[in-house]
Every structure is written in structure tokens, then in C-alpha cells.
PyMOL CGO cylinders between C-alpha atoms (Angstrom):
from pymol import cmd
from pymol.cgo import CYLINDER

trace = [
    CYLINDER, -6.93, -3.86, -6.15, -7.65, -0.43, -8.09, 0.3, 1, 1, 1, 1, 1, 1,
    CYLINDER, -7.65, -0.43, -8.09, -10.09, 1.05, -10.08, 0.3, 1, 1, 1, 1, 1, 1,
    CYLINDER, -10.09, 1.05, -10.08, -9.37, 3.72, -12.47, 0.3, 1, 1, 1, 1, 1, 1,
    CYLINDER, -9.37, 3.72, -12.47, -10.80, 7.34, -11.30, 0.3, 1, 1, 1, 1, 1, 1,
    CYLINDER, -10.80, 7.34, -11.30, -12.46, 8.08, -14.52, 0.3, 1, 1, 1, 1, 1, 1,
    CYLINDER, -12.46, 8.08, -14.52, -11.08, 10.04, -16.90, 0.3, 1, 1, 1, 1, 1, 1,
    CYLINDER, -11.08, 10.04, -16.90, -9.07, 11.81, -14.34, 0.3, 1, 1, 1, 1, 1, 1,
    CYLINDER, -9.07, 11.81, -14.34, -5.07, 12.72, -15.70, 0.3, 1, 1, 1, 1, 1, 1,
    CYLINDER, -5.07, 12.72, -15.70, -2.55, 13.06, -13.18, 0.3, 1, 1, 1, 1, 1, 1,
    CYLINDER, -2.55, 13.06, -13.18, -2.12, 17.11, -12.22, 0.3, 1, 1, 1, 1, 1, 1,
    CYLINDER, -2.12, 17.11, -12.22, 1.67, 16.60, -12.07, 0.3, 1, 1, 1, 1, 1, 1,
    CYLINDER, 1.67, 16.60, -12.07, 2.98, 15.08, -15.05, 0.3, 1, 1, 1, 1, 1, 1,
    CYLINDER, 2.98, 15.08, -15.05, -0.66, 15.07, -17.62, 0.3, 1, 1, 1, 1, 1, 1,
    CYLINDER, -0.66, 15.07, -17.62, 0.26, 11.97, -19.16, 0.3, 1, 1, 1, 1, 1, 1,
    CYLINDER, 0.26, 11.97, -19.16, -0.87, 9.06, -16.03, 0.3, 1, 1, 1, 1, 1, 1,
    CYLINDER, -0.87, 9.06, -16.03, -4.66, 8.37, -15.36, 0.3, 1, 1, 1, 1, 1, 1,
    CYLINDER, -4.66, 8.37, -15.36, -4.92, 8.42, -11.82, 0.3, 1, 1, 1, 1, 1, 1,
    CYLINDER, -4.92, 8.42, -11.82, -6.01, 5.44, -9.94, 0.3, 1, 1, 1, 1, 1, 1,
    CYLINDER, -6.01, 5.44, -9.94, -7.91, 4.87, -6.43, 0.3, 1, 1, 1, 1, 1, 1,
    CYLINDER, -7.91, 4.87, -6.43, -5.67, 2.25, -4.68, 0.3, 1, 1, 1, 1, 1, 1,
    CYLINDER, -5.67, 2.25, -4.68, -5.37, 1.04, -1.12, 0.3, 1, 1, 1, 1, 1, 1,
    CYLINDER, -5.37, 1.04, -1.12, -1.83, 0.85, 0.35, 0.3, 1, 1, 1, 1, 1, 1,
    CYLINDER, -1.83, 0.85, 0.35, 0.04, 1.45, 3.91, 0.3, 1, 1, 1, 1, 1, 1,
    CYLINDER, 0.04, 1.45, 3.91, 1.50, 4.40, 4.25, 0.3, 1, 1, 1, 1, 1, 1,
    CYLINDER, 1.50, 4.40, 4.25, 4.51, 5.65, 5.68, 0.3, 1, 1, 1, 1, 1, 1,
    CYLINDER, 4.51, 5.65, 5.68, 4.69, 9.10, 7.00, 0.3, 1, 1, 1, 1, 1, 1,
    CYLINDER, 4.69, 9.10, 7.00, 7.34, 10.52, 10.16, 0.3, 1, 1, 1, 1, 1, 1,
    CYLINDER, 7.34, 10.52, 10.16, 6.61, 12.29, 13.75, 0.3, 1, 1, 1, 1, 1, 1,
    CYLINDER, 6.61, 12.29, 13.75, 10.09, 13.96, 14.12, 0.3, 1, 1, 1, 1, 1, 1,
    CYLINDER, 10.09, 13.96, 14.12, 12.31, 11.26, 13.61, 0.3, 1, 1, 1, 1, 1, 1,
    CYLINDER, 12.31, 11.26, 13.61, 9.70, 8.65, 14.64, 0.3, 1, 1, 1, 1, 1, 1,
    CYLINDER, 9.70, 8.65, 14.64, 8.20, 6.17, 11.22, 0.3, 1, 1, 1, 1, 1, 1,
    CYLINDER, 8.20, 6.17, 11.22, 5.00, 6.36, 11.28, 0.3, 1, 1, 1, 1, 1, 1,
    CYLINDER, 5.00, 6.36, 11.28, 2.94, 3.14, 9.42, 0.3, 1, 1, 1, 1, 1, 1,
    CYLINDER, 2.94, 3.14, 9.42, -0.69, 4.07, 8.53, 0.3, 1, 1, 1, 1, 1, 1,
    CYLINDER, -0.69, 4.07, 8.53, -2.45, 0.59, 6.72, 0.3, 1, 1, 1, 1, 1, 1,
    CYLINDER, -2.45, 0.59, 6.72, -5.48, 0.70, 4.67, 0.3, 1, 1, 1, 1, 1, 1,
    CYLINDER, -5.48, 0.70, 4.67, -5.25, 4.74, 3.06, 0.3, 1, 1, 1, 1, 1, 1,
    CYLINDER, -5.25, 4.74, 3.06, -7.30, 5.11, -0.09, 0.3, 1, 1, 1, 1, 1, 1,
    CYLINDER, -7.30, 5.11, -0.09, -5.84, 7.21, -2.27, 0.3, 1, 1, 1, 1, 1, 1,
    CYLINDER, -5.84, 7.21, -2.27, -5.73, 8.57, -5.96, 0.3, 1, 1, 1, 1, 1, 1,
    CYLINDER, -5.73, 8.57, -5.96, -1.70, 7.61, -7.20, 0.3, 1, 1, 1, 1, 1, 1,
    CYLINDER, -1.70, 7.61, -7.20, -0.69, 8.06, -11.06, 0.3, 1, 1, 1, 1, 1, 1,
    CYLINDER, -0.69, 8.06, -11.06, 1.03, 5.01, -12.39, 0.3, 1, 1, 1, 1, 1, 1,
    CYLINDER, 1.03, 5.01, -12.39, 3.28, 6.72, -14.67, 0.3, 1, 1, 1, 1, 1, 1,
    CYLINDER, 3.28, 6.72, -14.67, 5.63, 9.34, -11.91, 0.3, 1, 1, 1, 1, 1, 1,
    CYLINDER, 5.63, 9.34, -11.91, 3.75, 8.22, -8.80, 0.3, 1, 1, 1, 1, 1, 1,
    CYLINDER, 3.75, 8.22, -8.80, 2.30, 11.41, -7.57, 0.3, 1, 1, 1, 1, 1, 1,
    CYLINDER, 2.30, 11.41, -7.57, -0.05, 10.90, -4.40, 0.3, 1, 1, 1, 1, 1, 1,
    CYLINDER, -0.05, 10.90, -4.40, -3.26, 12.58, -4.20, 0.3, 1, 1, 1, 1, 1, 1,
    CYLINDER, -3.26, 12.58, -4.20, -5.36, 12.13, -0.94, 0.3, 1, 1, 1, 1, 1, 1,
    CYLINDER, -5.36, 12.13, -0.94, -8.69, 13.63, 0.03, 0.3, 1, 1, 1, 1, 1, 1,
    CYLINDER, -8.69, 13.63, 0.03, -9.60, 14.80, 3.28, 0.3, 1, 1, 1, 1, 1, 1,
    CYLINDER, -9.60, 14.80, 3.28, -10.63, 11.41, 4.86, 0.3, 1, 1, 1, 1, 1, 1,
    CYLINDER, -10.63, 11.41, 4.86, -7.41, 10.04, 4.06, 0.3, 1, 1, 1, 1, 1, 1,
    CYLINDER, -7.41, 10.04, 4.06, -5.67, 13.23, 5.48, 0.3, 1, 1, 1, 1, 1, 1,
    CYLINDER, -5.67, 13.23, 5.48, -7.64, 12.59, 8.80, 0.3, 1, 1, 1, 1, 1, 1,
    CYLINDER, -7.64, 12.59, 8.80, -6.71, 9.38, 8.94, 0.3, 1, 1, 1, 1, 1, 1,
    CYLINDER, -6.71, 9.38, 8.94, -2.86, 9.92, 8.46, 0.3, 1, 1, 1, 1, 1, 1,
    CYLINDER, -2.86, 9.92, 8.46, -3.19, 12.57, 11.17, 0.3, 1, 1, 1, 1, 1, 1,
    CYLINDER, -3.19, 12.57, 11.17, -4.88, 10.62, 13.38, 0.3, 1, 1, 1, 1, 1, 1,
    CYLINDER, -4.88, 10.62, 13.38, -2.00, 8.22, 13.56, 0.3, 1, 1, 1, 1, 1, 1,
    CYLINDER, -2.00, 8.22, 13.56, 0.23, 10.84, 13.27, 0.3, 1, 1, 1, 1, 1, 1,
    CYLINDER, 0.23, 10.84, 13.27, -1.10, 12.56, 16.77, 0.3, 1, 1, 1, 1, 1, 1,
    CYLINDER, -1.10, 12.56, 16.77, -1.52, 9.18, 18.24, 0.3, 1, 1, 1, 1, 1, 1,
    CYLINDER, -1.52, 9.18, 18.24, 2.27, 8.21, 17.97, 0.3, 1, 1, 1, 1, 1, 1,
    CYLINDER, 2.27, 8.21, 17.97, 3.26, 12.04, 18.86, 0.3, 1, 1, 1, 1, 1, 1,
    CYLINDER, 3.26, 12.04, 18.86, 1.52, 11.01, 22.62, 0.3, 1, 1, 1, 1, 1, 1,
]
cmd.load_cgo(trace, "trace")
């Protein structure tokens, strides 16, 4: 599910509204995948660009440092 962050273009290409969504997200440690479920996180529909705030940044690097271990 996603809501629409409100009258908020996409920084990258100007033309997407940006939405919140909720996904998994895939990130590496070295050559290690790294899956992190349940990141909110504003994405433009239009070329994709990824915008995440500093919660989901802490949670990314949480998992991140956890799997480095």
C-alpha cells in the first residue's frame, strides 16, 4: 500500500510525485546481500529514484552492521 507524499515532485527527474511505500530492501556488506523487510520510503513512480529519511537509514544500517559481525 502507498499514499502519495503530498504535493511532493521527485528531486531527480521533476515530473513523478513521490510516494511513501513499504518494500524489502536489498543493500550489500562487501560481497555479502543484505535483505532489510519493512523500509518506508519516499520512491517516484515515474524513474524510481529512492528517497529515505533517517529512520530508514538506521534501519538499513542496523542490518547492515549486524550481517558485517
Amino acid at each position: 500500500m502507498s499514499k502519495t507524499t503530498k504535493g511532493v515532485l521527485c528531486p531527480t527527474c521533476g515530473a513523478g510525485q513521490m510516494e511513501r511505500v513499504t518494500q524489502t530492501v536489498e543493500t550489500k556488506v562487501g560481497r555479502r546481500k543484505v535483505i532489510v523487510p519493512d523500509v518506508a520510503f519516499d520512491l517516484c513512480p515515474r524513474c524510481g529514484e529512492r528517497l529515505y529519511d533517517l529512520m530508514a537509514l538506521r534501519q538499513i544500517r542496523a542490518a547492515r552492521d549486524a550481517a558485517a559481525a
